[in-house]
C-alpha positions in Angstrom: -75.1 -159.6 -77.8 -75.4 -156.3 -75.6 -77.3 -153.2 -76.4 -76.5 -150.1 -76.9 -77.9 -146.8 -76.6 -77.3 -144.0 -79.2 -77.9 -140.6 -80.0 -77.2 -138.3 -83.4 -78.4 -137.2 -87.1 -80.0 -139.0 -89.8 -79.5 -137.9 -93.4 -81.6 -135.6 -93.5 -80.3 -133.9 -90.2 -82.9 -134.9 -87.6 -82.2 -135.6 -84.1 -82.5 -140.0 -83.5 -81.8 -142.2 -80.5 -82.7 -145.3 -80.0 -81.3 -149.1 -79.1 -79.0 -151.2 -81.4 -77.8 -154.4 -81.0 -74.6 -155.9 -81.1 -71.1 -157.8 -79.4 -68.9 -154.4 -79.1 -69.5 -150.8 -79.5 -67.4 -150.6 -82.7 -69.8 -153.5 -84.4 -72.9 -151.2 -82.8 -71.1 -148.3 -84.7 -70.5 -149.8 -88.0 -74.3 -150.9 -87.9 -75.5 -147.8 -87.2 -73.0 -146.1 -90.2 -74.3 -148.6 -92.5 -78.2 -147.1 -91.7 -76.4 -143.5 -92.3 -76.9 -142.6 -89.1 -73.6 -139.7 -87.7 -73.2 -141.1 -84.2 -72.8 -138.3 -81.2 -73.0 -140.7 -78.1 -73.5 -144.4 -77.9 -73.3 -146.0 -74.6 -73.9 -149.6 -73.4 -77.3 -149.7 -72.3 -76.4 -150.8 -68.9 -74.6 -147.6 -68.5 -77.7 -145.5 -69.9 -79.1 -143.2 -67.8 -82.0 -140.9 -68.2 -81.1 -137.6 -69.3 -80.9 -135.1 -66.4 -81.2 -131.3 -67.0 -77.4 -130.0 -66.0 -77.1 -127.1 -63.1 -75.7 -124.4 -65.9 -74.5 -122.1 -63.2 -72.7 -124.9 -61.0 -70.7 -126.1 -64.0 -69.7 -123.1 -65.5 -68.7 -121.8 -62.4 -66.1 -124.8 -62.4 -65.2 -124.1 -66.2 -64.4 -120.6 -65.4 -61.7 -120.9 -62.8 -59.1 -121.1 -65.8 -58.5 -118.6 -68.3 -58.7 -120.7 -72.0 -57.0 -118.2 -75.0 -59.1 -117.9 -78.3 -56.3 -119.7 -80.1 -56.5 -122.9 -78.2 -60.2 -122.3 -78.6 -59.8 -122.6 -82.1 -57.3 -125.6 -81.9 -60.1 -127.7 -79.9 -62.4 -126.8 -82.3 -60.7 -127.7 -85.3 -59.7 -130.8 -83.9 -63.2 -132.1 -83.1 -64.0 -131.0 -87.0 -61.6 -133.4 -88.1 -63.0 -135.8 -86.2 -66.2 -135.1 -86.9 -65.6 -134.9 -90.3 -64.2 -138.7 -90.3 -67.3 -140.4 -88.1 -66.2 -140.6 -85.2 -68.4 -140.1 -82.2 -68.5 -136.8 -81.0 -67.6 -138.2 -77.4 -64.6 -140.1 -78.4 -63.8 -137.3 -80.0 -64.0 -135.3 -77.1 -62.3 -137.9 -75.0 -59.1 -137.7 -77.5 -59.3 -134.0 -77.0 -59.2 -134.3 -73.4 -56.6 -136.4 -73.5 -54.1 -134.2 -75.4 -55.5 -131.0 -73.5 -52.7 -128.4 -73.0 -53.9 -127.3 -69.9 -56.0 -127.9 -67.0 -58.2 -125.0 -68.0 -59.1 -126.5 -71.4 -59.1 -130.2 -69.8 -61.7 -128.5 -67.2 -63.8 -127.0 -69.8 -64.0 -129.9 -72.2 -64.9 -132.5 -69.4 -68.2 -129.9 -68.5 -69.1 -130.1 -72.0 -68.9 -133.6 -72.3 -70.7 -134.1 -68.9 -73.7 -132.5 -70.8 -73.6 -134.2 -74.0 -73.6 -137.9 -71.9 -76.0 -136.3 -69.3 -78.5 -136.0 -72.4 -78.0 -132.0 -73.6 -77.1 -131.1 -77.0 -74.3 -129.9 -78.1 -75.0 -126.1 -78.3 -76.4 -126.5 -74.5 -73.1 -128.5 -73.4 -71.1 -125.7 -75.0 -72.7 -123.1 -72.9 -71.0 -124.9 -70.0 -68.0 -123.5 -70.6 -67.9 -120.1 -71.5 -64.7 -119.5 -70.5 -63.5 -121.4 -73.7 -66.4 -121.4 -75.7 -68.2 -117.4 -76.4 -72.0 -117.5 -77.8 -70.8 -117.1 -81.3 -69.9 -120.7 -81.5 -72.7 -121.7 -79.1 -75.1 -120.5 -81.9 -73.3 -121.4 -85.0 -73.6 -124.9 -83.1 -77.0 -124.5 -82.3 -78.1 -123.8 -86.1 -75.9 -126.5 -87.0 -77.8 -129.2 -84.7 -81.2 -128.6 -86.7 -79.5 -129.0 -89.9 -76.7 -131.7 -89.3 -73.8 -129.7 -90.4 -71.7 -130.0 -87.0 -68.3 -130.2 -88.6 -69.1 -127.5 -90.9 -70.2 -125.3 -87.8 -67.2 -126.2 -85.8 -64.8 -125.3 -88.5 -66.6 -122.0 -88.9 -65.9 -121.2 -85.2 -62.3 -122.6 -85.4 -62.0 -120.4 -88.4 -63.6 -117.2 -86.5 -62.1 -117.7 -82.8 -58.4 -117.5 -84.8 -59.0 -114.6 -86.6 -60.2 -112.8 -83.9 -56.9 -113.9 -81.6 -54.6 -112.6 -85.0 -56.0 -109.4 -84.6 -55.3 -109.5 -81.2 -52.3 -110.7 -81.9 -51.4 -107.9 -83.9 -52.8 -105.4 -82.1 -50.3 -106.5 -79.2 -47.6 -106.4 -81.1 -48.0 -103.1 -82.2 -48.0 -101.9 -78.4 -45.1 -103.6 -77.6 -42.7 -101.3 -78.3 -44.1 -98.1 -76.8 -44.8 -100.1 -73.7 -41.1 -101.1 -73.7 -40.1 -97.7 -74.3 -42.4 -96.4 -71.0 -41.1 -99.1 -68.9 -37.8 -97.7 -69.7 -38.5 -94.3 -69.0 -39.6 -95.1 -65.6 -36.9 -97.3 -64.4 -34.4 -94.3 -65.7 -36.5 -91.7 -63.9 -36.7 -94.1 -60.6 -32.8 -94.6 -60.9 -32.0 -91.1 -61.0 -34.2 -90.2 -58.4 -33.5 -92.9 -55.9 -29.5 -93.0 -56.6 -28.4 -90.2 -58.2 -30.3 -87.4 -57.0 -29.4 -88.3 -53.1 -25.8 -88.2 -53.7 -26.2 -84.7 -55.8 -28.0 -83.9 -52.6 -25.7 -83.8 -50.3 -23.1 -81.8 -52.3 -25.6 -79.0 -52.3 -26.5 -79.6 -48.7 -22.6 -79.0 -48.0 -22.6 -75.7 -50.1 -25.7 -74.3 -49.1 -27.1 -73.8 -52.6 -30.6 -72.5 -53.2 -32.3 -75.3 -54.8 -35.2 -75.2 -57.2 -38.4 -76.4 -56.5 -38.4 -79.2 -59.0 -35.2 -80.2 -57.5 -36.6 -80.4 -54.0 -39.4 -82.0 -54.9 -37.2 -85.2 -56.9 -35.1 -84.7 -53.5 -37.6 -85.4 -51.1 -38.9 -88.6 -53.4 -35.6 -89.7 -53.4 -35.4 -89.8 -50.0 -38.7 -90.8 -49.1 -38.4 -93.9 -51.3 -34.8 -94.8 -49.9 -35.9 -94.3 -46.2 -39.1 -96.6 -46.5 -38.5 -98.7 -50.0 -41.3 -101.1 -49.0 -43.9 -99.1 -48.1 -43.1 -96.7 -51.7 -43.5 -100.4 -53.7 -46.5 -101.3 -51.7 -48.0 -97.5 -52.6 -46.8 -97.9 -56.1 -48.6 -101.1 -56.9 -51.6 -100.0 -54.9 -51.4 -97.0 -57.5 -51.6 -99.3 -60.3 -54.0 -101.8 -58.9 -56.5 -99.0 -57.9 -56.0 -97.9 -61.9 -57.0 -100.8 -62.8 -59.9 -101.5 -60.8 -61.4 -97.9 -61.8 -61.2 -99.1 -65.1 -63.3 -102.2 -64.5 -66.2 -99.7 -63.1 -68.8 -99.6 -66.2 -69.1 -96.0 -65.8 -65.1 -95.1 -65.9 -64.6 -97.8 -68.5 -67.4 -95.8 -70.9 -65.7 -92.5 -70.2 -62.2 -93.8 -70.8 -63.2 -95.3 -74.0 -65.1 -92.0 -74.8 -61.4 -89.8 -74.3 -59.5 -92.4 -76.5 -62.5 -92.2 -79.4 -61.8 -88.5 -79.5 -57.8 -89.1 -79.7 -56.6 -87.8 -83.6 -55.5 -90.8 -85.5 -56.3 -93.4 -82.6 -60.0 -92.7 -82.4 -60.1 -94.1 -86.4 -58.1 -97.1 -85.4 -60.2 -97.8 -82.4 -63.3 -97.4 -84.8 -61.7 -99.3 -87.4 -61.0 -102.3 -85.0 -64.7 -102.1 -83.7 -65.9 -103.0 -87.4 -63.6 -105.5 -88.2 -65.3 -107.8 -84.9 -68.2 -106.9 -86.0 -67.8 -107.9 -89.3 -66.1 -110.4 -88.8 -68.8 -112.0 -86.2 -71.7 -111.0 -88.8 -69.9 -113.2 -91.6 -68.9 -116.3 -89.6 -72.9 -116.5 -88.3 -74.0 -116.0 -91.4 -72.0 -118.8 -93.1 -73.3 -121.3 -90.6 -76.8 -119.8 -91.3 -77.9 -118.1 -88.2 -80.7 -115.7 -88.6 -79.4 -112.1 -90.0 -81.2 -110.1 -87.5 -79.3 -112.6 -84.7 -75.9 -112.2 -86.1 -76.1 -108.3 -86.0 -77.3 -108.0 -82.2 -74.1 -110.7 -82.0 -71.8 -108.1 -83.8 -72.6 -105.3 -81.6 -72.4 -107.0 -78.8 -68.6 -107.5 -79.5 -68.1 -104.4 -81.0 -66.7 -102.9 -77.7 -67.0 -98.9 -79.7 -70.3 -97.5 -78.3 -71.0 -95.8 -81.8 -70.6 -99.1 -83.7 -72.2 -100.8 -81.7 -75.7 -97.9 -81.5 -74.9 -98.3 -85.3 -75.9 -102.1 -85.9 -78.6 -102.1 -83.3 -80.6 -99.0 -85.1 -79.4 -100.8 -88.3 -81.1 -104.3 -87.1 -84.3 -102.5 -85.9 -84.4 -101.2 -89.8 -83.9 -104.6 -91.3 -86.2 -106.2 -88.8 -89.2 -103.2 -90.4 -88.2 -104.3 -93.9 -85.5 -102.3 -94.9 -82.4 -103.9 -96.8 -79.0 -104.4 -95.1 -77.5 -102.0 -97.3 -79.9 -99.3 -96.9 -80.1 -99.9 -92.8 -76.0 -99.8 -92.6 -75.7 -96.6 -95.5 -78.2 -94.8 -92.7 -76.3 -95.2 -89.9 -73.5 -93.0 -91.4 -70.5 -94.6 -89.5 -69.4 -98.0 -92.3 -67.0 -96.4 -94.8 -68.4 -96.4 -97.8 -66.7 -99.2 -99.8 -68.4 -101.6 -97.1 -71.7 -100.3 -97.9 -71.1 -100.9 -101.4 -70.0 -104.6 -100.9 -72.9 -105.5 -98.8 -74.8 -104.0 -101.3 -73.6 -106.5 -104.2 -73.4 -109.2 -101.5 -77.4 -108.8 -101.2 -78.1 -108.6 -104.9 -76.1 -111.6 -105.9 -76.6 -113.6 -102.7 -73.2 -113.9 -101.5 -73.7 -111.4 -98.8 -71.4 -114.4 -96.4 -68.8 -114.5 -98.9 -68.4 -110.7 -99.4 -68.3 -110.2 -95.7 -65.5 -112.7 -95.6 -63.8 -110.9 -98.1 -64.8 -107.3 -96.4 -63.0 -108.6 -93.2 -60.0 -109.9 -94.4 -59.1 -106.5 -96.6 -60.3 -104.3 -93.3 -57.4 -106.5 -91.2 -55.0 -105.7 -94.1 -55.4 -102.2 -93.5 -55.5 -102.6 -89.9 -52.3 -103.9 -90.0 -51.0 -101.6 -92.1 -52.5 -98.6 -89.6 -50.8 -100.4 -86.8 -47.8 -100.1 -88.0 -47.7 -96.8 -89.4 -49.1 -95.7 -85.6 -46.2 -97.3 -84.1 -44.0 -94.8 -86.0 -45.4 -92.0 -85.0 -45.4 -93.3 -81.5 -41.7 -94.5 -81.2 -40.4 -90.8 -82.0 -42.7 -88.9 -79.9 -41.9 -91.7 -76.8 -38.2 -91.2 -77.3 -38.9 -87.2 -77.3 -40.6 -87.7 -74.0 -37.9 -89.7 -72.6 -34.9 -87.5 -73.4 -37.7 -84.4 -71.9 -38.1 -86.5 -68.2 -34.1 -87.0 -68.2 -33.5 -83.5 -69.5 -35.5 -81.7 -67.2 -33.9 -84.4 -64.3 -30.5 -83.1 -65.8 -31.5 -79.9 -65.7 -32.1 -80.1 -61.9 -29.0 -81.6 -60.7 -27.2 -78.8 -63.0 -28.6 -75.7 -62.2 -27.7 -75.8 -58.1 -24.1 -77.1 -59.5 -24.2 -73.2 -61.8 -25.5 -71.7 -58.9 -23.1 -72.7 -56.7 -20.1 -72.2 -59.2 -21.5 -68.2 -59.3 -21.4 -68.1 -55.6 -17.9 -69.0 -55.3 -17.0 -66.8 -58.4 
């Protein structure tokens, strides 16, 4: 016989490790199922080693390298509840994962976690290790789960809220696919007539010796500019773009941005809108796997991402935290609608305040939908205005040298 060392729950959720003997690992397993004990890690004893606190920074700087989307996120997730759910070892588990990973990224991430798990760390700590793939919502969903030994319960939850939150994004893409189709039209139009058309057009009226308009000397000199040095016009274009998007990453341009969109009719409301439904949506998946309520509210406005929702649930924790109600501190902060306030409201008196929230969420992503959509056709008519206006106007330049010269010969 060979032992074993072992790690995981008892019945009534407490943390046990400990030695067990036995010929193979399955035998050491079924022992230890028959005593009720959920198995996380179980190693030949040979192999033990004694548990070494994990360099956080150094692995998760080797996690992050690789973007990891929310829905494959969720996927892993799921998968290690089923698992979980069945008995098996949460590092088998995690070594089936890894094995199917989809990409490098995910296989990356999952082999940090594990690293911590068999290095000694619990699971919410092991999590931590990859960021990248998995945000601090799960880790503390987890992390409430590993004091009361509900881990596939907990993984499920973050499954379930890691896929809702990439269908909303998912939607929300959608919706801007079009009008971001339509604009990269428009510019390769404009860019065609200038760099092609506008040239030839140019020489006519060189020939003639029409007075040209401004506008029509200006697309001129473009035209001719880009032709005469396309690579350095590319390379100024895309610095353009680049040095957009770097400004945008700047805290203080990102906040004033976001400030200028807030105040746009219609779109400010759907921003808003959007801000609630993460935050909702975050509130209710902590609070079904029991995380504190004054924790799940600094959670939800942290991903908020709308400055006045965000103001909103802070003042609105800082209330509950003095011994005010949940409905009372969200009704103060003016900014819920009110049939939110309401829910939360009979959520608190009946004690489903989780369930409601669950419910609040999936009606506000309804209407989001719905807003989407109804945005998107008010966009694609006003886009196509704004397209046939650049062409016009383009138009408009090549033919009014072409009248002028016509009246000259007249």
């Amino acid at each position: 016989m060979q032992a074993f060392a072992y790690k995981g729950l008892d019945t009534g959720g407490a943390r046990v490790e400990g030695q067990i003997l036995a010929n193979t690992i399955d035998e050491a397993e079924k022992k230890l199922s028959i005593q009720n004990i959920v198995v996380h890690v179980i190693v030949p004893e040979s192999a033990n080693r004694t548990p070494r606190k994990l360099d956080l920074g150094a692995s998760a700087s080797k996690s992050i390298f690789g973007k990891v989307s929310a829905q494959d996120s969720a996927d892993v997730l799921n998968n290690l509840a089923v698992m979980s759910e069945t008995g098996v070892p949460f590092v088998e588990a995690l070594d089936a994962v890894i094995y199917g990973a989809r990409t490098p990224a995910i296989k990356t991430s999952l082999l940090a976690v594990k690293e911590g798990i068999v290095g000694g760390q619990g699971l919410a700590y092991s999590l931590r290790l990859a960021p990248n793939m998995f945000p601090t919502i799960v880790v503390d969903m987890v992390r409430v789960a590993e004091s009361g030994g509900k881990f596939d319960q907990a993984l499920r939850n973050g499954s379930s809220y890691l896929a809702r939150a990439a269908d909303l994004r998912k939607k929300v893409m959608n919706a801007m696919m079009y009008p971001c189709v339509m604009l990269g039209v428009s510019v390769i139009t404009v860019l065609v007539l200038i760099i092609f058309v506008m040239p030839r057009f140019g020489q006519v009226f060189k020939q003639m010796k029409a007075k040209l308009p401004v506008t029509t000397e200006l697309m001129l000199n473009a035209g001719n500019m880009i032709r005469g040095n396309p690579v350095g016009s590319a390379l100024a274009m895309f610095g353009i773009v680049a040095g957009i998007f770097f400004l945008l990453k700047i805290p203080a341009v990102r906040t004033l941005f976001g400030a200028f969109l807030n105040r746009v009719p219609i779109l400010g409301e759907l921003l808003k809108r959007l801000a609630v439904a993460r935050a909702l949506q975050t509130i209710a998946s902590l609070s079904t796997s029991n995380v504190q309520l004054l924790q799940a509210l600094e959670q939800g406005a942290r991903v908020a991402g709308h400055p006045q929702v965000t103001k909103a649930l802070m003042q609105a924790r800082d209330k509950i935290e003095h011994g005010s109600s949940m409905f009372e501190a969200i009704e103060a902060t003016n900014v819920f609608p009110k049939q939110i306030t309401q829910m939360i409201a009979i959520g608190e008196k009946t004690g489903r305040l989780s369930q409601l929230l669950q419910t609040i969420c999936s009606s506000m992503e309804t209407e989001i939908d719905s807003r989407l959509k109804a945005l998107v056709s008010i966009i694609e008519p006003l886009m196509i205005l704004t397209m046939g206006l650049i062409v016009g106007s383009i138009t408009v330049s090549i033919i009014g040298p072409i009248y002028s010269v016509i009246e000259n010969i007249k």
